[in-house]
C-alpha angles and dihedrals in degrees: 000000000000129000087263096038088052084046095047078053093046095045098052092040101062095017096247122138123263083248093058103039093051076056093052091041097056093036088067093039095051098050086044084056088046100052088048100049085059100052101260136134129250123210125177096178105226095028107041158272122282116206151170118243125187107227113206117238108256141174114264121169135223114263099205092045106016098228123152107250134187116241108200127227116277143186110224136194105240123190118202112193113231127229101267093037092054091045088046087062102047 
């Protein structure tokens, strides 16, 4: 499922236009982005949890040469499914 085609799902869910439900869209998305990009947790109780997770730097190597490469420190989004997301699914 694309962005639109989410919108198109959200619009004629709650009977909002397609205007007004990108808006609310972004508007989620955005203050998710924001919480996380402040170290906070996000938890929407019945889907999951977003997180930040600090991700240790390691060695990697190159495919196509085979040499031994540094791959620096970084700080990664993480989702963790919740219960009744996970057993929605199944």
């Amino acid at each position: 499922m694309t962005k639109a085609e989410l919108i198109d799902k959200i619009s004629s869910g709650v009977k909002l236009s397609k205007a007004d439900a990108a808006k609310a869209l972004d508007s989620t998305l955005n203050s998710i982005k924001g919480a996380l990009k402040k170290g906070q947790k996000v938890a929407l109780v019945g889907f999951g949890t977003f997180s930040v997770v600090k991700r240790k730097a390691r060695k990697g190597r190159n495919p196509q040469t085979g040499a031994v490469i540094s791959i620096p420190a970084a700080k990664v989004p993480k989702f963790k499914a919740g219960k009744t997301f996970k057993e929605a699914i199944k």
